[in-house]
ZAKOL-702020 format. One record per residue (C-alpha): residue number from 1; residue in three letters; chain; x, y, z. Coordinates in steps of 0.1 Angstrom, whole numbers, always signed. Layout:
[NUM ALA A [X Y Z]]
...
END
This chain:
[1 UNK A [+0 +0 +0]]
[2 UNK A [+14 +35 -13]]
[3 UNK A [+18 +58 +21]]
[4 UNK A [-6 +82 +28]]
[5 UNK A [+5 +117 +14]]
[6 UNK A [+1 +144 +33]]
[7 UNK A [+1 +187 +28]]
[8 UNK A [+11 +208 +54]]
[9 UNK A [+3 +249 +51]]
[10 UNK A [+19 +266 +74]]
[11 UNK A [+38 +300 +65]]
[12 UNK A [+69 +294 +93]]
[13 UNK A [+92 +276 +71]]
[14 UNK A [+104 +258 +102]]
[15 UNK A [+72 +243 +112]]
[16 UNK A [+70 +228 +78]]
[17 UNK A [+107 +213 +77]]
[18 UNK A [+99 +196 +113]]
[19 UNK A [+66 +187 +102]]
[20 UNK A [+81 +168 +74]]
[21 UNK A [+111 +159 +92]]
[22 UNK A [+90 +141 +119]]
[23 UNK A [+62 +127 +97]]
[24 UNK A [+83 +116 +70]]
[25 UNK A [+100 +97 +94]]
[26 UNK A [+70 +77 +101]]
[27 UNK A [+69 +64 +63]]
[28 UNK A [+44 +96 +49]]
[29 UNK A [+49 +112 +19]]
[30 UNK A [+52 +149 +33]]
[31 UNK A [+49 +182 +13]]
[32 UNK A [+50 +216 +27]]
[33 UNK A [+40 +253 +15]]
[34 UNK A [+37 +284 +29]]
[35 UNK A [+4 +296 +20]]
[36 UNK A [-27 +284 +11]]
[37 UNK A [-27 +298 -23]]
[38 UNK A [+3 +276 -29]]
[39 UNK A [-16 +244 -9]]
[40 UNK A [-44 +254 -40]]
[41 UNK A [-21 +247 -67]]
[42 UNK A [-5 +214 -52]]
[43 UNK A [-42 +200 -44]]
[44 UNK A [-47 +209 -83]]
[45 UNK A [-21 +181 -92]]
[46 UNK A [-17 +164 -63]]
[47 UNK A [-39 +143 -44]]
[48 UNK A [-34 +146 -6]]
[49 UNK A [-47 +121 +23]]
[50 UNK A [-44 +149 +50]]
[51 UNK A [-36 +185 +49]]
[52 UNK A [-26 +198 +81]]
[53 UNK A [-32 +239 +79]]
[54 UNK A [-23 +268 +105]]
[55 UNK A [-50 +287 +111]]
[56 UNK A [-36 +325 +109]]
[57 UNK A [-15 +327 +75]]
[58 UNK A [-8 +357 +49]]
[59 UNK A [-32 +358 +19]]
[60 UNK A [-60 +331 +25]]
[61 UNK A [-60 +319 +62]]
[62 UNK A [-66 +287 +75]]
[63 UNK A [-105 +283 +71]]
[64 UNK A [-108 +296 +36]]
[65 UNK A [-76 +270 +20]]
[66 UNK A [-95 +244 +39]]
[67 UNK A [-129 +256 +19]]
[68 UNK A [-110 +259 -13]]
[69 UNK A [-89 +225 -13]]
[70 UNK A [-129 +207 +1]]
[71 UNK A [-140 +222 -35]]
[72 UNK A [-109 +211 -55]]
[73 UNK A [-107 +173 -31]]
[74 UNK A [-131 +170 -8]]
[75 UNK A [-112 +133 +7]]
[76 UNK A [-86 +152 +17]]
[77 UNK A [-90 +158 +52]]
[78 UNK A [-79 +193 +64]]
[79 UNK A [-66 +197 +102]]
[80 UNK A [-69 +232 +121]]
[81 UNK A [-34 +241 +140]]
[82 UNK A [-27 +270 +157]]
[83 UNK A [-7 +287 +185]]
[84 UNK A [-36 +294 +214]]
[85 UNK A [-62 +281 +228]]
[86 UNK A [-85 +313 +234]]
[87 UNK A [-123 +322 +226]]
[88 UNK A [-115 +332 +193]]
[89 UNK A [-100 +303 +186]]
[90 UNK A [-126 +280 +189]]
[91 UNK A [-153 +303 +172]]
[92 UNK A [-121 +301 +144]]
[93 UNK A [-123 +260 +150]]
[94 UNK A [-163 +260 +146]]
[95 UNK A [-160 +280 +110]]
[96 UNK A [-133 +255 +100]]
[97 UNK A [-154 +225 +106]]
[98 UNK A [-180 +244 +88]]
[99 UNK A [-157 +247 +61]]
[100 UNK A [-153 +208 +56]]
[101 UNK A [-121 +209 +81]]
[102 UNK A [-116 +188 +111]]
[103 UNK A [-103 +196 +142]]
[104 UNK A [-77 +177 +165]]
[105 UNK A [-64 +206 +187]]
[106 UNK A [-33 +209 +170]]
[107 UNK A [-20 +236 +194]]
[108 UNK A [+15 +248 +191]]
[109 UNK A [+41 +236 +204]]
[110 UNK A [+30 +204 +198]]
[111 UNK A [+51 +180 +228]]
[112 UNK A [+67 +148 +214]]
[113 UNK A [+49 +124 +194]]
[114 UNK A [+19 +145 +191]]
[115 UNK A [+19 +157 +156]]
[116 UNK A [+26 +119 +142]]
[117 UNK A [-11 +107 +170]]
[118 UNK A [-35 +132 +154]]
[119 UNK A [-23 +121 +116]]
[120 UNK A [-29 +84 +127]]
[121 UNK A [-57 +92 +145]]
[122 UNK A [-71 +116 +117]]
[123 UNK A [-61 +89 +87]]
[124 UNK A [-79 +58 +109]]
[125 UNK A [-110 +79 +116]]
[126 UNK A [-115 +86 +77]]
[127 UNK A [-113 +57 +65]]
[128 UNK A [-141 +39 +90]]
END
């Protein structure tokens, strides 16, 4: 079976180097982008298992790339991350769910081991 391939948007270039780092690690195919109008034009040609998107970006945030790459592949499963936890957040977490997003509480810093539980837990609750 091919591995699961997953997108991550975030626009700290760091995030997206550990994210693939760690995940990669774990036998994923990882790619990683900045911002969500350059997660638009991977989902285009690619098709993704799991994106996993930051909520606050430049250009498009977080809950509109989610509603965009729904529209262009709606089996990808889109994960809200951000930094807090806070009110606004989870009125933010409610409009990306609305948007065809799931949440995992992806809040950063993620501790060890966390990233790689929410993408098996995300992957094994899809495909129920």
């Amino acid at each position: 079976m091919p591995a699961e391939r997953i997108l991550v948007v975030d626009d700290e270039p760091l995030i997206g180097l550990a994210f693939k780092r760690e995940l990669s690690s774990k036998g994923y195919q990882v790619d990683s982008v900045l911002s969500g109008e350059e997660a638009l034009t991977l989902v285009q040609k690619t098709k993704y298992d799991l994106a996993l998107i930051d909520k606050d970006m430049p250009g498009i945030d977080g809950i509109e790339t989610c509603r965009k790459i729904k529209k262009v592949s709606p089996e990808t499963i889109c994960v809200f991350m951000t930094g807090l936890f806070n009110k606004e957040n989870i009125l933010k977490e409610q409009q990306f769910v609305e948007a065809g997003g799931r949440t995992y509480y992806l809040y950063k810093p993620f501790s060890q081991g966390e990233l790689a539980s929410v993408v098996q837990t995300a992957l094994r609750e899809e495909n129920k």
